[in-house]
N, C-alpha and C positions, 0 to 999 in steps of 0.2 A: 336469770333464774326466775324471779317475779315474772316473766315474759311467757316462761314455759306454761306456770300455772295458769294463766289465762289464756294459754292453747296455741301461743305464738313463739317462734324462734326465727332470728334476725327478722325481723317484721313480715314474717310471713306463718299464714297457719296453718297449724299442724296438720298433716295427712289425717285419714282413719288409722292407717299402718306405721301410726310413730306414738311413742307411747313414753310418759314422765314416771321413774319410780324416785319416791325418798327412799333413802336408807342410812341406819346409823348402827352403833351398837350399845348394846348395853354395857355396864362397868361387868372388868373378867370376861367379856368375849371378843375381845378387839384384837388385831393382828392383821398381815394380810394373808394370810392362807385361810383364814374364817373368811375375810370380804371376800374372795376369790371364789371358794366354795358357794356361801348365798349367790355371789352372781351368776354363777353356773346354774345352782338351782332353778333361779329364777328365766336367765334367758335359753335353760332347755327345753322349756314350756312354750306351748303357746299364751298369747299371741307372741310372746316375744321374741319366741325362737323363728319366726317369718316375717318379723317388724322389718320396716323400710329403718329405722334409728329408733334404739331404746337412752334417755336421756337420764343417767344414773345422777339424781342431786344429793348433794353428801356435803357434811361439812369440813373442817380443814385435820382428822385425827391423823397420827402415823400410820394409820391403815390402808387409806388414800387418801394422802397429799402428796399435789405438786405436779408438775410434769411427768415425772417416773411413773407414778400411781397411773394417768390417764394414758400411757405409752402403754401400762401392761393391762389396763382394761380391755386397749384396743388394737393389740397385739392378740388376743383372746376371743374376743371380738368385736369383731372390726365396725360393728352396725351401732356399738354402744358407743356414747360420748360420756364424761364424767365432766358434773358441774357441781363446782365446788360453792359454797354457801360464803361471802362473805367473814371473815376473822373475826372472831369473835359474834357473828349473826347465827350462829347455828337454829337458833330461834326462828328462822325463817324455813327451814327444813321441815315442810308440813310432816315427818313421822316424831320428830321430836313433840307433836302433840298430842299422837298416839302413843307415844313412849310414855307420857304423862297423864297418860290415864292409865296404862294399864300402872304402873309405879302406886298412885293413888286406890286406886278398884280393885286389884289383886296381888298385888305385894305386898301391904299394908293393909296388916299388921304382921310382919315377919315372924308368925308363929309356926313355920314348918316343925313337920316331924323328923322329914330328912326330903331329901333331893325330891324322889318321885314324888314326894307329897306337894311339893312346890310346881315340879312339873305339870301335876295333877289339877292345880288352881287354874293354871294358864292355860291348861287348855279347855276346862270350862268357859274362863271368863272369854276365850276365843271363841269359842263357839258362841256363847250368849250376844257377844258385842256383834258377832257379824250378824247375828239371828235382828237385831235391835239399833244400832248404828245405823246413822245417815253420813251421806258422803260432807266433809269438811267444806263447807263456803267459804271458800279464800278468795277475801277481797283487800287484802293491800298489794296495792302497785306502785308500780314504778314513782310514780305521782307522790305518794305518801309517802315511800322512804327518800324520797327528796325532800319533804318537806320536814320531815323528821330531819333530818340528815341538818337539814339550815337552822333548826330552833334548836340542838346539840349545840350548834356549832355557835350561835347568837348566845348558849349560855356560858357556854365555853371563853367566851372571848369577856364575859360580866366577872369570872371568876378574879379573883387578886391573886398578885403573882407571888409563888411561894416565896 
């Protein structure tokens, strides 16, 4: 997954015609007939709907997990692959850090009047963020969650045993 964001898969890079989406859901929209839907939305469109492979990164919800989850993506279709975020890394899901700004920017302070009024927010603050957003500089790799991964695990091993 770190491999995609830096434009490679199995050490080779990315065509023009292969394209990485994050996706996740917010709390109350999760299911799979919603994931199934957004994906539709999305690979009906171009480019994706003419992509040589659209790389769906997602992390581990019941909406799509596991083998079933990536059998019915690509039973649907077939150009998509689904790569799942590490157990408990969801964090590494670059829209989990778009989720966390809009949650901070326009969700907060939860003073709707009712639905369309909250609707109403988001899609200002959507329209403003793309007007004004730069694209995310993701730079940990592979490299760093390894070294991450060994100073967990060096401290892990310093803990006393319950």
């Amino acid at each position: 997954m770190l491999d995609l964001y830096a434009g490679t898969f199995e050490g080779k890079r990315l065509r023009r015609d292969e394209f990485v989406v994050s996706a996740d859901e917010m709390p109350s929209t999760t299911g799979i007939t919603p994931f199934a839907q957004l994906v539709a939305q999305v690979m009906g469109q171009e480019p994706y709907a003419s992509a040589r492979r659209v790389f769906w990164i997602v992390d581990n919800s019941s909406s799509h997990n596991g083998w079933a989850a990536a059998d019915r993506l690509r039973a649907d279709w077939p150009r998509a692959l689904l790569v799942h975020t590490p157990i408990h890394a969801s964090w590494l899901n670059q829209v989990e850090i778009y989720l966390s700004i809009v949650k901070r920017k326009a969700l907060t302070p939860r003073d709707f009047v009712d639905l369309a009024d909250a609707e109403d927010r988001l899609h200002r603050f959507e329209w403003y963020y793309e007007a004004s957003a730069a694209p995310f500089e993701w730079k940990f790799t592979r490299a760093d969650l390894a070294v991450l991964l060994r100073r967990l695990a060096a401290r892990q091993s310093l803990q006393p045993a319950a």
